[in-house]
VEXDREN-2710 file (C-alpha; in Angstrom, 1 decimal):
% VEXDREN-2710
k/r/px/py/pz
1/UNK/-57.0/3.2/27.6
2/UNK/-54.0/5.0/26.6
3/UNK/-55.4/8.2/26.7
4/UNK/-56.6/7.7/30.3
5/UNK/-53.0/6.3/31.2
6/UNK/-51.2/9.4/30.2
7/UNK/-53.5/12.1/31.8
8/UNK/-52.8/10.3/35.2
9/UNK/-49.5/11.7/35.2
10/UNK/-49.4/15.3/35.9
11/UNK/-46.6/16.6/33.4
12/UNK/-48.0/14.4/30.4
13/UNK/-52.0/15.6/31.7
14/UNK/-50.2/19.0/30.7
15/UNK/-48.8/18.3/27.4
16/UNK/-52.2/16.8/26.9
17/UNK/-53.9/20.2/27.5
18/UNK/-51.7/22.0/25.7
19/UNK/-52.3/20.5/22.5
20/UNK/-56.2/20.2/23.1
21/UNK/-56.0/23.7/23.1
22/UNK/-55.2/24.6/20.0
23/UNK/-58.3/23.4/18.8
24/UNK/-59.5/21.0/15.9
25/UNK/-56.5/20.0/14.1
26/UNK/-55.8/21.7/10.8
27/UNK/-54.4/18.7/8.6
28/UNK/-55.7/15.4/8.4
29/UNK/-54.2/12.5/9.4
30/UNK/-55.2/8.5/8.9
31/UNK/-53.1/5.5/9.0
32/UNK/-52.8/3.2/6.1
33/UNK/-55.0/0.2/6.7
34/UNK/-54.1/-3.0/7.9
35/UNK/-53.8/-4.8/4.3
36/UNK/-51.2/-1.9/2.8
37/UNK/-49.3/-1.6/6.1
38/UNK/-47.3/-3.8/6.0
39/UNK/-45.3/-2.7/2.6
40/UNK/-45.2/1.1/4.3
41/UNK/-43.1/-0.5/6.9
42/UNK/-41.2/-2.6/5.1
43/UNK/-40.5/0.1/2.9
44/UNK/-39.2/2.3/6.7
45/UNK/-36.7/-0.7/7.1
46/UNK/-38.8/-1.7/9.9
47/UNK/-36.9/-4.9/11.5
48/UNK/-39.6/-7.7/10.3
49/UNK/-40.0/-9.0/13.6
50/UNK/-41.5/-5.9/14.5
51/UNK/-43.9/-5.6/11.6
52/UNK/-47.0/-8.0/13.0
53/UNK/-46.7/-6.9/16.5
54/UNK/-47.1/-2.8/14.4
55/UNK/-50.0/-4.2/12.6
56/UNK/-51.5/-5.5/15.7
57/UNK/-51.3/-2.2/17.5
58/UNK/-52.7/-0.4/14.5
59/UNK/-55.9/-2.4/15.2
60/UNK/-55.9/-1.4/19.1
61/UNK/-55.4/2.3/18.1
62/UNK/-58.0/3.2/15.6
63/UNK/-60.6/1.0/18.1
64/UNK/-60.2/3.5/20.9
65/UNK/-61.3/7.2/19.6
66/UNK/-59.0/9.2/22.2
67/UNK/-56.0/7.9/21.2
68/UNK/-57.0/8.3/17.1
69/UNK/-57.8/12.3/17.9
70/UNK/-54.2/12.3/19.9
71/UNK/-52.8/11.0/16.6
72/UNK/-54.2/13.7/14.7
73/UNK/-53.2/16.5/17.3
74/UNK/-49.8/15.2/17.4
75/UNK/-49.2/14.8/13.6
76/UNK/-51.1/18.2/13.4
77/UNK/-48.5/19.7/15.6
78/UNK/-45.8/18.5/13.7
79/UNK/-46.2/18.8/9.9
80/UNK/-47.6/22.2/10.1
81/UNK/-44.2/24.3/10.2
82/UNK/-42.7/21.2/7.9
83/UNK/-39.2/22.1/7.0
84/UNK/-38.3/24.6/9.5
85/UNK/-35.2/24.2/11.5
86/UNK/-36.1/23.3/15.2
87/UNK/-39.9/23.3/14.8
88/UNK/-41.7/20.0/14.5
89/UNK/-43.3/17.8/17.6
90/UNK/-41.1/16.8/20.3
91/UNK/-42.5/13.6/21.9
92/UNK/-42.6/13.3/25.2
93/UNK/-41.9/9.6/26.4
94/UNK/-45.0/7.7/27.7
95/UNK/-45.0/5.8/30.9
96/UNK/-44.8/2.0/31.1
97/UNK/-48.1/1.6/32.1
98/UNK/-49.0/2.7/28.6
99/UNK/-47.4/-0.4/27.8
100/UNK/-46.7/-1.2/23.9
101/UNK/-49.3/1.1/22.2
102/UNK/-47.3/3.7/24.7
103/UNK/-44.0/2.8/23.3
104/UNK/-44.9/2.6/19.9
105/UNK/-47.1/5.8/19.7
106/UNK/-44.6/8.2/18.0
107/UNK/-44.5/5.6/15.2
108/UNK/-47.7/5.5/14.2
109/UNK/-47.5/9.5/14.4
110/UNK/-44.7/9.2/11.6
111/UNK/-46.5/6.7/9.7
112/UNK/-49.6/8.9/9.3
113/UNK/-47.4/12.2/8.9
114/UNK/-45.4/10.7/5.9
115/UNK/-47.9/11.7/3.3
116/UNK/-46.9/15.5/4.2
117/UNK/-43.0/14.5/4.4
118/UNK/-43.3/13.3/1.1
119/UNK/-45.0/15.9/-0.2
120/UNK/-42.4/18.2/1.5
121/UNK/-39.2/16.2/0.0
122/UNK/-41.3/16.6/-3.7
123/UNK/-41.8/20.8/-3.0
124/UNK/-37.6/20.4/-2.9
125/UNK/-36.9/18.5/-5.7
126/UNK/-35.3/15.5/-2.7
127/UNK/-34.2/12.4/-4.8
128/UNK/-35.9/9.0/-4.7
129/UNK/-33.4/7.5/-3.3
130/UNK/-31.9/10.1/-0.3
131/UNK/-36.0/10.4/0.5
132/UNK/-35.6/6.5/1.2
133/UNK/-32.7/5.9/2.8
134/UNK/-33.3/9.1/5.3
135/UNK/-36.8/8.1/6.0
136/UNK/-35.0/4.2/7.1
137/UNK/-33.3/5.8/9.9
138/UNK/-36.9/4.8/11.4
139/UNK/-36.4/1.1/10.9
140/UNK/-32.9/1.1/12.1
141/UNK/-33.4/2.5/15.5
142/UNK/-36.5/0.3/16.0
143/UNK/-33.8/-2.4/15.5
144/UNK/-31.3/-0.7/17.9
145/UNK/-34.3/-0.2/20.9
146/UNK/-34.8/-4.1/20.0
147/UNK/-31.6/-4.9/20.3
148/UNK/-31.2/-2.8/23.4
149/UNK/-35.0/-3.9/25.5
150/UNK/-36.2/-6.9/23.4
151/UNK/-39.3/-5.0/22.5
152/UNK/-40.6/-2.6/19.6
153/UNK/-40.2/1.2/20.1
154/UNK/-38.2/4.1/19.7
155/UNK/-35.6/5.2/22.5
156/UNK/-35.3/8.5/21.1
157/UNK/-38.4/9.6/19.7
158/UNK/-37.5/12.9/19.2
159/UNK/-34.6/12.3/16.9
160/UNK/-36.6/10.6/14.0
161/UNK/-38.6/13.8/14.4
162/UNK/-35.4/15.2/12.5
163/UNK/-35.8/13.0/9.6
164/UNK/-39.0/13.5/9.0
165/UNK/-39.4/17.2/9.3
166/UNK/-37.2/18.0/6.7
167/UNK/-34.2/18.9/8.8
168/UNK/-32.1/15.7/8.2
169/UNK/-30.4/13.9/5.4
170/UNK/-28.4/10.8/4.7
171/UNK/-26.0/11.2/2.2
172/UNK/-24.0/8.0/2.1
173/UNK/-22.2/7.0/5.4
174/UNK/-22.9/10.1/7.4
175/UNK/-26.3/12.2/8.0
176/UNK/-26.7/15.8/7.9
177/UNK/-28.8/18.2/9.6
178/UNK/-29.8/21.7/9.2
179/UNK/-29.0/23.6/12.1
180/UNK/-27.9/26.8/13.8
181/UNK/-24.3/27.4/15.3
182/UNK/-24.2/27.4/18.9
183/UNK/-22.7/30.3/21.2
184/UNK/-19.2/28.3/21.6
185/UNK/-19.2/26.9/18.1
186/UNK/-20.3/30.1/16.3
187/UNK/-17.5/31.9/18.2
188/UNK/-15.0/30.2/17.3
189/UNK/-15.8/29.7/13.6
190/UNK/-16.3/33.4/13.7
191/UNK/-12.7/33.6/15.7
192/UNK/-11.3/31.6/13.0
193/UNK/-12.2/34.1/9.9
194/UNK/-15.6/32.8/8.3
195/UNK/-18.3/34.8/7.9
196/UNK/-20.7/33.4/10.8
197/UNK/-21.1/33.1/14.0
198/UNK/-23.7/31.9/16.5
199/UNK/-27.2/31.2/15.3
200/UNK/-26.0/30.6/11.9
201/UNK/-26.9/28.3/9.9
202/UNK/-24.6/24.5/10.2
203/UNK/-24.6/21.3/8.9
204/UNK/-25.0/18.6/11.7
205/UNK/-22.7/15.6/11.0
206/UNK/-24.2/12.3/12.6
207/UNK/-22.8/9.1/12.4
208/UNK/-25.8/6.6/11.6
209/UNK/-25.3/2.7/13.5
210/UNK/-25.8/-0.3/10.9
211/UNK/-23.8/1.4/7.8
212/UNK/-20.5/-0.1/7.6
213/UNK/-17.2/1.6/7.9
214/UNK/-16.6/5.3/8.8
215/UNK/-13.7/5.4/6.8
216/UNK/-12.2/8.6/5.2
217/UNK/-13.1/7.7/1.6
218/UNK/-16.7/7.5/2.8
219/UNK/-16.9/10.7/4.7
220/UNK/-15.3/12.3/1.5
221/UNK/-17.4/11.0/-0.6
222/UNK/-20.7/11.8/1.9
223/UNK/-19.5/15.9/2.1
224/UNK/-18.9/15.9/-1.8
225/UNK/-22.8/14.8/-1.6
226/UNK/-23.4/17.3/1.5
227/UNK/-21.8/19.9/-0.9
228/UNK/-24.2/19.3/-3.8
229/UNK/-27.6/18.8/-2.0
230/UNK/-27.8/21.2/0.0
231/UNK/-26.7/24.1/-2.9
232/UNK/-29.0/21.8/-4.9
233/UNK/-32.1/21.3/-2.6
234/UNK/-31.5/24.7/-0.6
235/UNK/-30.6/27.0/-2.7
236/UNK/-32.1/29.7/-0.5
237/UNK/-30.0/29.0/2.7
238/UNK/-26.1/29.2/3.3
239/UNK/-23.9/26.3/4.9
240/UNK/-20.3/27.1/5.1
241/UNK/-19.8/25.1/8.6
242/UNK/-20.1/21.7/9.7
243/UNK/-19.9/20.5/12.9
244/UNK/-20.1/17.4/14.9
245/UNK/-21.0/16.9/18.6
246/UNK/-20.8/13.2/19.0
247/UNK/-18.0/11.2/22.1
248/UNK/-16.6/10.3/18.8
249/UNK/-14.6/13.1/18.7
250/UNK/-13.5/12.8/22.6
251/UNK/-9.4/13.3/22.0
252/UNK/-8.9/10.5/24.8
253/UNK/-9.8/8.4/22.2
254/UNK/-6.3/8.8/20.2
255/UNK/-4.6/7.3/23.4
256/UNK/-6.0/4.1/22.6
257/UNK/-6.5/3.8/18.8
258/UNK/-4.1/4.0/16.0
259/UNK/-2.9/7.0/14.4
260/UNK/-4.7/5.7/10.9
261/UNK/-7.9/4.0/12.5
262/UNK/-11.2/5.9/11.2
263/UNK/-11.8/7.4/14.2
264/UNK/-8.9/9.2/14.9
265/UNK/-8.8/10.2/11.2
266/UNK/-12.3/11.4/11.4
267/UNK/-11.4/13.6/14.5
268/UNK/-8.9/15.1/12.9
269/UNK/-11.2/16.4/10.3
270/UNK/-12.3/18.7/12.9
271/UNK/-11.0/21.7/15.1
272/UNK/-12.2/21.8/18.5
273/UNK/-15.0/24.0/19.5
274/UNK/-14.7/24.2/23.3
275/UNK/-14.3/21.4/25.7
276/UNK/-16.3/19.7/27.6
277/UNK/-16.4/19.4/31.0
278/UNK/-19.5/16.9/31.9
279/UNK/-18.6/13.2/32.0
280/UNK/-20.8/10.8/30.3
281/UNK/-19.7/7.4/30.1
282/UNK/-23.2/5.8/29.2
283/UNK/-23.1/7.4/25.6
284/UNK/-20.4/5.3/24.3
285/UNK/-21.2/2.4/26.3
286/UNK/-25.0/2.5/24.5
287/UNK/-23.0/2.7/21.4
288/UNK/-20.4/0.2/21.4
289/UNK/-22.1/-2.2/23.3
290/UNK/-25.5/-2.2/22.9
291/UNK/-26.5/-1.4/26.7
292/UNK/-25.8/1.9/28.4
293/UNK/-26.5/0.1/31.7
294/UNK/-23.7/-2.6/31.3
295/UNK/-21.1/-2.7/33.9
296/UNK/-17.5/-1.7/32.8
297/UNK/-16.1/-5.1/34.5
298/UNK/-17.9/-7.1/32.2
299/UNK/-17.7/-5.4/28.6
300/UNK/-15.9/-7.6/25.5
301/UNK/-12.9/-6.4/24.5
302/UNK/-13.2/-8.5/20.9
303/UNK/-12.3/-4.9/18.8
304/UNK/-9.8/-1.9/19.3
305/UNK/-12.9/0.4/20.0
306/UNK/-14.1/-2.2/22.6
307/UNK/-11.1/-2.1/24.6
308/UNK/-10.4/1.1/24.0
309/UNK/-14.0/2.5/25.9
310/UNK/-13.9/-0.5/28.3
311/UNK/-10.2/-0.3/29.0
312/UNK/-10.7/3.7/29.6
313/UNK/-13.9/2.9/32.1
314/UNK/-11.5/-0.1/34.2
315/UNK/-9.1/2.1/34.7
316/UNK/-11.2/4.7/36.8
317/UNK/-11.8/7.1/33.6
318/UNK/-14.3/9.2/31.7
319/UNK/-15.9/9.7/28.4
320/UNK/-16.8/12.9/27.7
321/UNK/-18.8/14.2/24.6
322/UNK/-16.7/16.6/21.8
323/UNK/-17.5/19.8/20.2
324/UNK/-16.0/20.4/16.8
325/UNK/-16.2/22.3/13.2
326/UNK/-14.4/22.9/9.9
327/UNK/-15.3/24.8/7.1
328/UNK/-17.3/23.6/4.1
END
């Protein structure tokens, strides 16, 4: 049982105490049934491929009572400080062993928490259609970890957490988040003349896979949207600063690409924060080519952002992640 699986491993045994407790969850939480399920993930973008195997699972869950009362502890934890920038429930990642209910369990938690996320995007006035498309970003990286393993699940748990609490929008090509300014980023915003510094409140700028182009008409038109919702939708909180940590903005990157290619043009949007010192050449490997893991030997050079990151890799270099900003 899945339950039993996880408290055999000492650090998750201790995530599993920690949220025991806190006592008898305070919200309730139930999964649609079996019949409506379907359309709910559907509705998520959920790859269909992955919607029987979902519907299956559903079935093995609510059988075994441990993991239904981890469900509501877990979406307990999470909706209860709805909204609030860095709160929410970070899944840990389940073993293996736990097999697919293990790697499908944060899904189901989302599922049954998006009663309160809706409810949540209704107390701010969130349009229809930004509700939908922000809420997708579950069905999209359920087709990236399929792409990646072959099987249904979520490599990054943690970061549909974002979406669903309320901290993260998609406004046309690009996502936002509420955030805070970090030490080097708030410095040098604050360095620069704007009235912030670190722990401020930001905009995170993500760049979603799956949604065509990242060319300069559709960032412009994504932070004339940015502009709007937020003074729209958040009336109560300040955003003067964006910024964008991402290997996207890695200035090695130039050498390689055209002066006019989205990329570079994108960069250039931004002045850099500080510099980053810690290679990490899986990151844009993942990205680009679907596999962190792959060797550099072997990767397809069939576009200019293909040779450029497998080009870089042959020739005994490094990616690194960059750190920028601009004013809003």
């Amino acid at each position: 049982m899945l339950v039993e699986e996880l408290r055999a491993d000492e650090k998750l045994a201790g995530w599993l105490r920690d949220l025991e407790s806190e006592g008898e969850p305070r919200t309730e939480a139930a999964l649609p049934d079996a019949i409506a399920l379907p359309d709910v993930l559907l509705d998520l973008a959920v790859p269909h491929e992955c919607v029987n195997e979902l519907v299956a699972l559903r079935a093995r869950l609510v059988a075994d009572p441990e993991a239904l009362t981890l469900l509501g502890r877990c979406v307990d934890r999470f909706v209860r400080d709805m909204g609030e920038i860095g709160g929410g429930w970070e899944p840990p990642v389940f073993p293996e062993s736990t097999g697919a209910l293990g790697r499908t369990f944060q899904v189901f938690v989302f599922i049954a928490a998006l009663p309160y996320v809706r409810a949540y995007h209704r107390q701010r006035d969130i349009p229809a259609d930004v509700s939908r498309r922000t809420l997708a970003d579950l069905g999209r990286n359920l087709a990236v970890h399929r792409r990646r393993t072959g099987t249904t699940g979520l490599l990054v748990p943690w970061w549909i957490g974002l979406h669903f609490h309320g901290e993260l929008y998609e406004l046309g090509r690009l996502q936002f988040q509420r955030a805070r300014l970090g030490g080097h980023t708030g410095q040098a915003a604050a360095d620069a003349g704007l009235d912030t510094g670190p722990g401020e409140r930001c905009l995170s700028l993500h760049i979603a896979d799956f949604r065509g182009p990242l060319s300069p008409a559709a960032c412009d038109r994504s932070l004339d949207l940015a502009r709007e919702f937020f003074a729209r939708h958040y009336p109560d909180e300040r955003y003067e600063v964006a910024v964008c940590h991402s290997w996207l903005l890695d200035p090695q990157l130039k050498r390689y690409l055209p002066a006019d290619s989205n990329i570079v043009r994108f960069q250039e949007r931004f002045r850099a924060a500080h510099e980053e010192t810690k290679a990490d050449d899986k990151t844009p490997v993942g990205f680009v080519f679907g596999d962190p893991e792959s060797p550099a030997a072997g990767l397809p050079r069939r576009t200019s952002v293909e040779r450029a990151v497998g080009d870089h890799l042959r020739a005994g270099g490094h990616w690194y992640g960059g750190h920028g900003w601009f004013a809003l």
